[in-house]
DOLO-965190 format. One line per 2 residues: number of its first residue (from 1); for each residue x, y, z of N, C-alpha, C. Coordinates in nm, 2 decimals. Layout:
NUM> X,Y,Z,X,Y,Z,X,Y,Z; ...
END
This chain:
1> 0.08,-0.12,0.00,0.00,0.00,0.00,0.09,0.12,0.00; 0.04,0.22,-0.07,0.12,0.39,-0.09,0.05,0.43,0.03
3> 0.13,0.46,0.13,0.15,0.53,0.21,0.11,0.74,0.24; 0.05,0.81,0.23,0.07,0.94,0.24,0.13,0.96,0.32
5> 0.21,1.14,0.32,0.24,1.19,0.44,0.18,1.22,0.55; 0.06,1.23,0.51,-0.04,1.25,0.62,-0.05,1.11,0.72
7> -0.10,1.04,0.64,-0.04,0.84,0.67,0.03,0.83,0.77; 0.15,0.89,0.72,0.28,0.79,0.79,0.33,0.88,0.91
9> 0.29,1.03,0.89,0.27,1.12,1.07,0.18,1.05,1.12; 0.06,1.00,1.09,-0.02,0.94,1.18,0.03,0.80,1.20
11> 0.10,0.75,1.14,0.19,0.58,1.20,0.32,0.61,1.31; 0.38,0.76,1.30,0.45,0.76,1.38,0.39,0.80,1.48
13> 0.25,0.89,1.56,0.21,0.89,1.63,0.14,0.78,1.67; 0.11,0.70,1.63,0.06,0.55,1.70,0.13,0.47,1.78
15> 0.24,0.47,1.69,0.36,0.40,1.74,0.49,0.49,1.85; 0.40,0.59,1.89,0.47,0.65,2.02,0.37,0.61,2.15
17> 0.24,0.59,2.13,0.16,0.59,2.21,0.10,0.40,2.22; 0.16,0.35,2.14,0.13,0.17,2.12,0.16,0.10,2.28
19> 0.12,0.06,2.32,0.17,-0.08,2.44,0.35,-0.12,2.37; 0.40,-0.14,2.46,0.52,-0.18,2.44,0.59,-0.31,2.37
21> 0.49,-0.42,2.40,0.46,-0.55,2.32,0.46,-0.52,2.12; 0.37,-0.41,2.13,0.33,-0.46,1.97,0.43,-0.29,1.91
23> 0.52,-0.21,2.01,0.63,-0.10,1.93,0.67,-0.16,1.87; 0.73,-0.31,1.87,0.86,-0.31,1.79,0.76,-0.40,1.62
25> 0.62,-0.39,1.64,0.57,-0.45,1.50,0.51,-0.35,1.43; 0.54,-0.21,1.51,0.41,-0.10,1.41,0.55,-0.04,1.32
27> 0.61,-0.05,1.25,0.66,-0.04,1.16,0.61,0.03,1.03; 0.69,0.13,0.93,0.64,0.13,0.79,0.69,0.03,0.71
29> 0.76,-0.05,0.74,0.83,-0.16,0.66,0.72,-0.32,0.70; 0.62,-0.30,0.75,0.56,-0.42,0.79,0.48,-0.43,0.73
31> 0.45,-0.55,0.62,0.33,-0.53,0.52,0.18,-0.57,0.55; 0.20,-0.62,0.65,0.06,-0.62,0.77,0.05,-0.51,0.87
33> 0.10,-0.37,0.89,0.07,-0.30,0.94,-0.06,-0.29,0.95; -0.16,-0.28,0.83,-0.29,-0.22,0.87,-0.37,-0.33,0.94
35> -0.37,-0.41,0.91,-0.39,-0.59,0.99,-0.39,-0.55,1.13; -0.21,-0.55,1.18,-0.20,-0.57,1.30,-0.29,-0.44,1.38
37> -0.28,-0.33,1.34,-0.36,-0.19,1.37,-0.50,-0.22,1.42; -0.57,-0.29,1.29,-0.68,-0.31,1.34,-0.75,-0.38,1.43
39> -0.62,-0.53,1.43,-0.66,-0.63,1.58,-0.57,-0.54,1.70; -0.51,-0.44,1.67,-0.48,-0.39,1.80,-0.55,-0.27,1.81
41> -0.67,-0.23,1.77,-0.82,-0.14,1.78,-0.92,-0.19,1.87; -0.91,-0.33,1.85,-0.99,-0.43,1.91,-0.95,-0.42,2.04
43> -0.82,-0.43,2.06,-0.82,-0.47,2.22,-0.75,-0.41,2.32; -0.71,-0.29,2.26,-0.66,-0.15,2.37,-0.82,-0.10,2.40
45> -0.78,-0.02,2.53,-0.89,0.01,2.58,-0.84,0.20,2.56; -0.75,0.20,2.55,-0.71,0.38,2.52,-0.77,0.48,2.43
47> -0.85,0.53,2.45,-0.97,0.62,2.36,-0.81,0.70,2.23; -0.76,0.75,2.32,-0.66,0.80,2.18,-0.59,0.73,2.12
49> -0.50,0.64,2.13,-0.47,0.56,2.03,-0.58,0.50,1.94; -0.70,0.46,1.99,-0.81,0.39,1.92,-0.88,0.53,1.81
51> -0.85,0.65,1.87,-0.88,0.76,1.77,-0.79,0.76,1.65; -0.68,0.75,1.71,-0.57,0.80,1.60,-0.58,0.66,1.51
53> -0.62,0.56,1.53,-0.58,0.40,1.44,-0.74,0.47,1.34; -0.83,0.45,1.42,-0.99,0.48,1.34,-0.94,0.61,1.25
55> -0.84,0.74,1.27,-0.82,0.82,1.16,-0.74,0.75,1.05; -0.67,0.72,1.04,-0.53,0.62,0.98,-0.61,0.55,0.91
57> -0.71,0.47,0.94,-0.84,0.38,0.85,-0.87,0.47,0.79; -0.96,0.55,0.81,-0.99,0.63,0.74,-0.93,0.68,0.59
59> -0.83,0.73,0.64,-0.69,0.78,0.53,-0.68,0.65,0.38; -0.69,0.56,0.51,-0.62,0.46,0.44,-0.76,0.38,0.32
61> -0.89,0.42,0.35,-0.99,0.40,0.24,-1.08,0.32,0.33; -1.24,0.32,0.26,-1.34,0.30,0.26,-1.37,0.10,0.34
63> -1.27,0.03,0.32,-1.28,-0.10,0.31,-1.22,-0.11,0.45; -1.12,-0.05,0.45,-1.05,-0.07,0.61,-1.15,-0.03,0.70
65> -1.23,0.10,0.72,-1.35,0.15,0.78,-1.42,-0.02,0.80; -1.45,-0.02,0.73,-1.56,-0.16,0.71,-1.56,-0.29,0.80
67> -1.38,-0.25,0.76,-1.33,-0.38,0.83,-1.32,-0.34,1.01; -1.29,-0.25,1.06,-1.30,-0.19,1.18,-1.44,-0.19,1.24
69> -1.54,-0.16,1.17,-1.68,-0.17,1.20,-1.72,-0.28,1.23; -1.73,-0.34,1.09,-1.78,-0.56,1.18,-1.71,-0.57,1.28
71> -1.56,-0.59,1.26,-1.51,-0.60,1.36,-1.58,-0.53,1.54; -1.63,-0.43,1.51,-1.63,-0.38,1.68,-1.80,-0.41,1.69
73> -1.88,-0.43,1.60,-1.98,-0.49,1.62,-1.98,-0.66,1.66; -1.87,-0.71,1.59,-1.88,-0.82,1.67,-1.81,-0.82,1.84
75> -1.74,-0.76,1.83,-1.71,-0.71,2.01,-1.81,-0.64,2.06; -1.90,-0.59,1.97,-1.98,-0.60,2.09,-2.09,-0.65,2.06
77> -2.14,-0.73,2.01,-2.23,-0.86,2.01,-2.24,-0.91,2.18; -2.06,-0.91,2.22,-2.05,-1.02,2.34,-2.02,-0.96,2.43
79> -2.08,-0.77,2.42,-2.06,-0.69,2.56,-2.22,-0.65,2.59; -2.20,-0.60,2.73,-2.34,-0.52,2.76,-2.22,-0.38,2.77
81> -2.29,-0.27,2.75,-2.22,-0.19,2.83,-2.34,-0.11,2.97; -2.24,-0.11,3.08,-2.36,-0.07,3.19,-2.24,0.07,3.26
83> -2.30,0.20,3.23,-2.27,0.33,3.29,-2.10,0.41,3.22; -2.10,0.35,3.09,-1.96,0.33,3.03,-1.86,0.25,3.02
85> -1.86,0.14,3.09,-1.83,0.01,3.13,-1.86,-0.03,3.05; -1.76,-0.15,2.98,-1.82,-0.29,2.88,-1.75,-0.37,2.95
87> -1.85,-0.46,2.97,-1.90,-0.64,3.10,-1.95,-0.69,2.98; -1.83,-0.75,2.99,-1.85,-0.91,2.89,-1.99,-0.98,2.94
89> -2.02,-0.98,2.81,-2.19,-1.08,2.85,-2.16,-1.19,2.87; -2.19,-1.25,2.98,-2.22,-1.40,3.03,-2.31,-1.43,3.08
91> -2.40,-1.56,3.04,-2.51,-1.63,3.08,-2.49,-1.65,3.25; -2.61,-1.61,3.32,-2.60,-1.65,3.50,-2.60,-1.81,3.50
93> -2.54,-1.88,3.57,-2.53,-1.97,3.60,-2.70,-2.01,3.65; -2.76,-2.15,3.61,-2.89,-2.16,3.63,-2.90,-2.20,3.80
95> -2.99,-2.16,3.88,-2.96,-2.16,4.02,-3.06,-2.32,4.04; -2.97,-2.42,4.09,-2.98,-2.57,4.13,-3.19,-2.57,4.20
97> -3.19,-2.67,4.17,-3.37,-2.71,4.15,-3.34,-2.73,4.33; -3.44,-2.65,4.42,-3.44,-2.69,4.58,-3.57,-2.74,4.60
99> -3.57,-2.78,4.70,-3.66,-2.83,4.74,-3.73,-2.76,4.82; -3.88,-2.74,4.82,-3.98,-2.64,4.88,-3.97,-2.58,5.04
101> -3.90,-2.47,5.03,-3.91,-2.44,5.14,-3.99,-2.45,5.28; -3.99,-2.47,5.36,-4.00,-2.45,5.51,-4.04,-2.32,5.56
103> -4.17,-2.23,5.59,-4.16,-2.13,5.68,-4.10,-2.15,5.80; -4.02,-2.07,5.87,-3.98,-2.12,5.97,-3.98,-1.95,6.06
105> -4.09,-1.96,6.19,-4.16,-1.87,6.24,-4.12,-1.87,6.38; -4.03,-1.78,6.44,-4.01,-1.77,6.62,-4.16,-1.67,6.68
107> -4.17,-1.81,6.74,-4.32,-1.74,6.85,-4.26,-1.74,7.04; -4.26,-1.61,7.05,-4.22,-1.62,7.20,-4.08,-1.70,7.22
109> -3.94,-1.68,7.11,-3.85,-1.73,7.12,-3.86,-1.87,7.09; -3.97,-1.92,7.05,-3.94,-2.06,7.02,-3.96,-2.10,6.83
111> -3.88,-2.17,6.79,-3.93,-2.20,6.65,-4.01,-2.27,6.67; -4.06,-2.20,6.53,-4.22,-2.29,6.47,-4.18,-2.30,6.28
113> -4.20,-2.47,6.30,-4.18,-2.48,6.14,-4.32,-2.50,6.08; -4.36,-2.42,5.95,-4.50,-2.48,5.93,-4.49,-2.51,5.79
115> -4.52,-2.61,5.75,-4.55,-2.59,5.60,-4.62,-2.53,5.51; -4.53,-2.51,5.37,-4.64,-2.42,5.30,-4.73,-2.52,5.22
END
């Protein structure tokens, strides 16, 4: 892919602000750059770097957009979000079949079991 200057100031600002793990892959010489950008869109939680990658898409054309979008629609298929917060959605565990409770009533300090 041709590169702009506009492009490649915004790849050197990514890659000042990237996690430490993936500095030494954000490269202009890496011909998966936009690849790796986008699975590392997915799973920083940093509103600016996730700006500056979503500009960079942008730049970079209509299809990468696209690809960024399913993508975060399927992340969030498997989130709720509650007050800004995204909580991974998980099923409640089904609460075990009991057996019918017992009222169980103190009269004058003494138990009284009665059935329902």
């Amino acid at each position: 892919m041709q590169y702009t200057k506009s492009m490649i100031d915004q790849i050197f600002l990514i890659r000042k602000i990237v996690p430490t793990p993936a500095r030494t892959q954000v490269k202009l010489t890496n011909p998966q750059l936009l690849d790796l950008l986008a699975d590392l869109y997915l799973e920083v939680e940093d509103l600016l770097l996730r700006d500056l990658i979503h500009q960079l898409m942008t730049m970079a054309g209509p299809a990468w957009i696209t690809r960024l979008q399913s993508a975060q629609e399927e992340r969030n298929h498997h989130q709720h979000v509650y007050r800004g917060h995204a909580i991974e959605a998980t099923t409640p565990p089904a609460p075990p079949p009991s057996a019918p409770k017992e009222k169980t009533v103190i009269y004058r300090g003494h138990i009284i079991v009665t059935p329902n």
